[in-house]
C-alpha positions in Angstrom: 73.0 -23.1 -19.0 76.4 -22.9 -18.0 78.5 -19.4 -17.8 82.0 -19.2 -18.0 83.9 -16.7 -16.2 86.3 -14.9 -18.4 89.9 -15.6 -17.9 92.5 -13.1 -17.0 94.0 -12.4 -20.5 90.6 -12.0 -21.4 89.3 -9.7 -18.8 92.6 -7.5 -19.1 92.2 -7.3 -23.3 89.0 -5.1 -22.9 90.5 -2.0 -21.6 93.3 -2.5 -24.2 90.7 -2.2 -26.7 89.0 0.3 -25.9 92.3 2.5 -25.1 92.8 1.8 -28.9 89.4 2.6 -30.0 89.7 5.6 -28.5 92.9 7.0 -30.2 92.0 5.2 -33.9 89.2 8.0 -33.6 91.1 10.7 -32.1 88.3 11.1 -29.1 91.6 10.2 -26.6 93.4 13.1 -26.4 90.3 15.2 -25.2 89.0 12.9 -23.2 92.5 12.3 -21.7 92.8 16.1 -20.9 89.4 15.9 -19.2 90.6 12.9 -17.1 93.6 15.1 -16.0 91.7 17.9 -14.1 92.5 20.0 -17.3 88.9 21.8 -17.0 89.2 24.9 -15.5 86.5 27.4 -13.6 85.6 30.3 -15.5 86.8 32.6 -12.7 90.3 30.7 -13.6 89.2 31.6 -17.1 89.7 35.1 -16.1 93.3 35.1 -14.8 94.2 33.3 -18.4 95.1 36.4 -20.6 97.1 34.7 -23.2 94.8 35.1 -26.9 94.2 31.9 -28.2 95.0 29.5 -25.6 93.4 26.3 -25.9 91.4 26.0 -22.7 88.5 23.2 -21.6 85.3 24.5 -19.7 82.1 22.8 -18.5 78.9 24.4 -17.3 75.4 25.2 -17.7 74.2 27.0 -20.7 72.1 30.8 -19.6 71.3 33.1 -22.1 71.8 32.6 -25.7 72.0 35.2 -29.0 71.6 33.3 -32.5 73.7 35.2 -34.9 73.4 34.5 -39.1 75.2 31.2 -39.6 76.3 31.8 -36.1 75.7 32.1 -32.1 76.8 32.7 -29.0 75.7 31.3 -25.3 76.6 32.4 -22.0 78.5 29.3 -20.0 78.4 29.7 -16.1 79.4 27.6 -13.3 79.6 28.5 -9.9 82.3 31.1 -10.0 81.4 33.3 -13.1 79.9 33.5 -16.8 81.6 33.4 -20.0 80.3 34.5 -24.0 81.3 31.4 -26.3 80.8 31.8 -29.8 80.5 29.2 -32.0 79.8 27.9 -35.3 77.7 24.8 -34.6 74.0 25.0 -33.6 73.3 26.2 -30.3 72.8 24.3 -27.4 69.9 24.6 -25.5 68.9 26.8 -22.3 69.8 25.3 -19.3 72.0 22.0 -21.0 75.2 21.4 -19.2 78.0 20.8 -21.7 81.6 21.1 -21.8 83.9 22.4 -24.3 87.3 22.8 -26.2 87.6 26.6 -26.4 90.0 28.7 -27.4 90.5 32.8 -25.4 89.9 35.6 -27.6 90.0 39.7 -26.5 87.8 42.0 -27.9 88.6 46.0 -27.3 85.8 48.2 -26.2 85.7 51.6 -26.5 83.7 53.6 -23.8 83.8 57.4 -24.0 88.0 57.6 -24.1 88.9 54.7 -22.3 89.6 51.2 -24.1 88.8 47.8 -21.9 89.5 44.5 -23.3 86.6 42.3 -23.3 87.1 38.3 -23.2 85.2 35.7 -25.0 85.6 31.8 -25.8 85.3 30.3 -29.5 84.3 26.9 -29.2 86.8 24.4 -31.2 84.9 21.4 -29.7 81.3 20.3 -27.7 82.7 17.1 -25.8 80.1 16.4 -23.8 76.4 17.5 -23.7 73.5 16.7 -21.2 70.0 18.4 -22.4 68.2 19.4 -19.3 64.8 19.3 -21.0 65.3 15.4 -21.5 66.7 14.9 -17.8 63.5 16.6 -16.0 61.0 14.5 -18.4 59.7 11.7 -15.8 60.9 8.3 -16.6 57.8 6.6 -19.2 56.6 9.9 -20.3 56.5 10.1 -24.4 58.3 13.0 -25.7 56.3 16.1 -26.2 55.1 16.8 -30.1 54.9 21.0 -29.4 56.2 22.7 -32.0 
C-alpha cells in the first residue's frame, strides 16, 4: 500500500474549510472572541459596572439553586464567585464551562441603605467539561444509579 503525501494546495485548503464551516454556523464569532483573550476573571467581572454588557467567563461550577423553569449556579475561578442565571438546564457541580453572559444589577435593601448586587444571565454555554465523566477511570462502564 502506497500513501501519498498531500500536496500543498491541498494541505493549505483544510484550514480554509474549516474557517468557513465555522462562520456558515455562526460558532466563529465566539469562538474568535475566546481566541482573543476576550475571557475575563470574575474579579475583572467586578470592575465592569456597565448593565448588560456582553462579557465571556470560564470556571468551575459551586453551588447551584434550581428555580421553576429556571436556575442559577455559582461560577468561580481563582479570583472570585459569580450568580449566573440562566434559562437552560443546569450544569452540574463541579463541571468547568464557559459562557456568553451578559451583567445585570439587582438593588438590595438592608435596613435604610440600598447596595447593588451583580449577577450574570447566561446568553450562551460555549464550552462544557463534566467533572463526573473526567474522574471515571478509563474502561470503567458508566454508573446506572439513579
Amino acid at each position: 500500500m502506497v500513501s501519498q503525501k498531500p500536496s500543498r494546495w491541498q494541505g493549505s485548503f483544510l484550514p480554509l474549510l474549516v474557517g468557513v464551516g465555522l462562520i456558515s454556523c455562526g460558532c466563529a464569532g465566539d469562538l474568535i472572541a475566546l481566541s482573543n483573550s476576550s475571557v475575563i476573571s470574575i474579579s475583572e467581572l467586578q470592575q465592569h459596572q456597565k448593565e448588560s454588557e456582553v462579557v465571556y467567563l470560564k470556571g468551575i461550577v459551586g453551588d447551584r439553586v434550581p428555580f421553576l423553569g429556571s436556575g442559577a449556579y455559582q461560577l468561580q475561578d481563582r479570583t472570585g464567585a459569580v450568580w449566573v442565571m440562566t434559562q437552560k438546564e443546569l450544569p452540574s457541580q463541579g463541571d468547568e464551562i464557559a459562557i456568553k453572559g451578559q451583567i445585570k444589577h439587582e438593588p438590595i435593601a438592608i435596613g435604610e441603605q440600598e447596595s447593588q448586587q451583580m449577577y450574570v444571565v447566561e446568553l450562551e454555554q460555549l464550552e462544557r467539561r463534566s467533572q463526573s465523566r473526567s474522574q471515571q477511570p478509563a474502561g470503567t462502564p458508566p454508573s446506572t444509579e439513579k
